[in-house]
N, C-alpha and C positions, 0 to 999 in steps of 0.2 A: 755421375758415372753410370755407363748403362747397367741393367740386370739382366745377370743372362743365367740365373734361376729359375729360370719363369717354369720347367716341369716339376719342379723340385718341391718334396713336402719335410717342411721345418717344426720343430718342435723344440721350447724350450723352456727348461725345468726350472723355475723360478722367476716371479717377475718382477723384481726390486728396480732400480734406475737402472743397473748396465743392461737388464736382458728385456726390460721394457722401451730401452735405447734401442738394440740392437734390431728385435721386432719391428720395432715400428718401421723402420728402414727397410725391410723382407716384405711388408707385406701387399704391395700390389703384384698381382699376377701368379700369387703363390698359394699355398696351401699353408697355413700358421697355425701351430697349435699352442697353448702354455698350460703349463701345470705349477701350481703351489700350495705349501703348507695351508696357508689363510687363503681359502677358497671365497672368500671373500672380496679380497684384492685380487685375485686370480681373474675372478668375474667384471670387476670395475676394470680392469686392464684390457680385457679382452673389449668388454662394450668401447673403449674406447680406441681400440685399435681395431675392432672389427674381425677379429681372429676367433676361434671358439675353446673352451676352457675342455680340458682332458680329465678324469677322475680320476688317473695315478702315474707313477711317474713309469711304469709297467709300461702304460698304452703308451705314453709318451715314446718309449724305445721302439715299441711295433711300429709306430707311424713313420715316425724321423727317419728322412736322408739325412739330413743335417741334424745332431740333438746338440744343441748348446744346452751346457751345464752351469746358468749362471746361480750358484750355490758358492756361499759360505766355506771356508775347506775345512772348519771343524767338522760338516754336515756331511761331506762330500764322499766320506765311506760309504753311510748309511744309502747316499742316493746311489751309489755304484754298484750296490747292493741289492735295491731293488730292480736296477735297470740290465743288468749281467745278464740274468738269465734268458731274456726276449733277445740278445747282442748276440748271445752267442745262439742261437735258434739261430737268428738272420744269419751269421754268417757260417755256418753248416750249410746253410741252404745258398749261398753263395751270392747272399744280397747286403752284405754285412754294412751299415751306417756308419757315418761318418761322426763320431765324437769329439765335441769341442767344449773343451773343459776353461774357464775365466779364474780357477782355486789357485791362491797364491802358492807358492812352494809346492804344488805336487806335479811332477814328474812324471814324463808321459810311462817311461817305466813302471810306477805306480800304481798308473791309472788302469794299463794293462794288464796287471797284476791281478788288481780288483775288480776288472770286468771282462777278460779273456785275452789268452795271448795273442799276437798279432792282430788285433783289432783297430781300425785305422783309428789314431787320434791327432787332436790338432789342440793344441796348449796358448792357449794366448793373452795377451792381458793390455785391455783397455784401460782408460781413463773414463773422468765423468765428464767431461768435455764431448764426451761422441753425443751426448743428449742435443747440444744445438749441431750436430754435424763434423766439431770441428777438434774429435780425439785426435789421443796419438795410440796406435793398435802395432804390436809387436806379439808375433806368431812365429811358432814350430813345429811343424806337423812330420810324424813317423813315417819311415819307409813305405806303410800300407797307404800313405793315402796317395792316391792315383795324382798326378802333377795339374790333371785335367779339374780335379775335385780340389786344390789347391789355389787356380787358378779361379773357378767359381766362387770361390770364397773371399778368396781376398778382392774382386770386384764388386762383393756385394758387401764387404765392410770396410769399401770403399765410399758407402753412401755416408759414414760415420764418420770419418777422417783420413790420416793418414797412416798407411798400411806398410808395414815393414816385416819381409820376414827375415828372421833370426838363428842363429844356433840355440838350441835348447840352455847352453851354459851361460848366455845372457839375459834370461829372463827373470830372473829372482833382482837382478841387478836395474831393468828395466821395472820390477814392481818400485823399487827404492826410488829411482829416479820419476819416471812416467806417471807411476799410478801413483803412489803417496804425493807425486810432486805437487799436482794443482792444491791441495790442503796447504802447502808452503805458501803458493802462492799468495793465496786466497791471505794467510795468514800476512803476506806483507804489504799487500791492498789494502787489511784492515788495522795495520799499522800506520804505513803513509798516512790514511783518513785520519785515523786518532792524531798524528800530529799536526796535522793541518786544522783541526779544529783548536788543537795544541796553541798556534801560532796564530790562530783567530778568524780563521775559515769555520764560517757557516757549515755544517755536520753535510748537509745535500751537497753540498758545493764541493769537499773536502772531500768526498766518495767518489764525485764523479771524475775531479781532476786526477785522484788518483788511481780510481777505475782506467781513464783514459791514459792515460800514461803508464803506464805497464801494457798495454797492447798497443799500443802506438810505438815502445822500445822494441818489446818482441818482436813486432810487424817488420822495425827496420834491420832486426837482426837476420831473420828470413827471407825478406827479400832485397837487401842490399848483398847478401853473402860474404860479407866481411865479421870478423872475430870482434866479438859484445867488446874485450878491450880498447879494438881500433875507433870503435865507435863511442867509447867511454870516455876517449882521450878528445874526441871531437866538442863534447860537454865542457868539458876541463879548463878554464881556463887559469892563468896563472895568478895566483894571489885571489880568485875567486870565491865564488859560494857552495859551488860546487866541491872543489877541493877541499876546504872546510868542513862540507859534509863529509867527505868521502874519508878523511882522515878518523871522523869519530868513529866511525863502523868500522874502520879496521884497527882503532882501538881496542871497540869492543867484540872483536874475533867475529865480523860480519861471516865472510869468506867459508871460515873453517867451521862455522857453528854448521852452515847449511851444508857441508863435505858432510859433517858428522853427522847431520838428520838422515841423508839421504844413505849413509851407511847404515843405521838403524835400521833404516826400512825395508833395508834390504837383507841386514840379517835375518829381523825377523820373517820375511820371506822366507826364508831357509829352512826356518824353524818349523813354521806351520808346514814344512812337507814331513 
């Protein structure tokens, strides 16, 4: 996807897997900054993105057109707190940055709250899948941010995956589903493997076939566009293996265990605002 930030200067407050994702993707043609606790990882991150490391998360809000907040939401006061005062300076002066917060359950309401009212924000929440390119990114941005700064955005976290925007009252529901989901997955990849060494698959062998297939199912779910059922039934055959499989997992509450994970996830989304 093209970038068409190229005037734009980015800064962002933390540099863990999503906002060391996100960077890396920002940074030909731009201006990058990051800020973190551990000035240490701040510095390796930066050497290897090429970006230059900020002394507080203060400068961080002077600099930033764009500030991603990829922060923690327990932390997420504290850094709203530091950054307020320079947000609201900018936009008195009528150059006000764009804020884009990744904090599970906090509320663009919230956020403006804690860092000046009407301050443009944009609330969004990735996956760890944007690392190889290939998230799922679900965004909602307040009245203040211009459709033009909207539209900047979402082509530049474009280079991550795919980009959905949203009503604000979906996204605690998209942390449940999207962002805890790959941990599911990941979780049922390294089930399949356990049982396939179960049934006398080589441990490499059992990982990979299983790796492969779960993106190879995916694959034909997305691009045939037909419903996982219709395509479940295509597996199926009558008095088969499959069916025998598929009976003991909905024995043991296949289905509804992962209804109820991804409800979890999503409460506690909730919670942490």
């Amino acid at each position: 996807m093209n970038n068409v930030m190229q005037n734009c200067t980015i800064t962002c407050i933390g540099c863990g897997n999503m906002g060391f994702a996100l960077i890396k993707s920002a940074v030909k043609g731009m201006d990058v900054y990051i800020t973190d606790t551990d000035t240490e990882k701040a510095q390796k991150a930066a050497d290897n993105l090429g970006v230059k490391v900020l002394s507080s998360n203060a400068e961080a809000a002077q600099k930033g057109d764009f500030i991603f907040l990829a922060v923690k939401p327990q932390v997420l006061s504290q850094v709203l707190a530091e950054i307020a005062p320079e947000v609201k300076k900018r936009k008195s002066a009528g150059s006000a940055p764009v804020i884009i917060s990744m904090a599970a359950g906090w509320s663009i309401d919230k956020i403006q709250s804690a860092v000046g009212e009407k301050v443009p924000v944009v609330r969004m929440m990735p996956n760890t899948p944007v690392l190889i390119g290939r998230g799922m990114i679900a965004l909602s941005a307040s009245p203040e941010v211009p459709a033009d700064k909207t539209s900047e955005l979402m082509n530049f976290l474009g280079n991550t995956g795919i980009v959905d925007k949203v009503d604000e009252s979906y996204l605690d529901a998209v942390t449940g589903l999207s962002g805890s989901g790959p941990a599911f997955v990941y979780l049922f990849i390294e089930a399949l493997a356990d049982a396939g060494v179960r049934v006398g698959l080589p441990r490499e062998k059992a990982l990979r076939y299983s790796t492969q297939t779960v993106l190879g199912a995916a694959a034909m779910v997305q691009e045939t566009g037909r419903h996982p059922g219709e395509l479940k039934d295509m597996v199926t055959s009558p008095g088969g293996t499959t069916i025998a499989g598929i009976v003991t997992l909905e024995e043991c509450a296949f289905r509804s265990t992962v209804i109820k994970a991804v409800e979890a996830a999503t409460k506690r989304s909730a919670e942490l605002g």
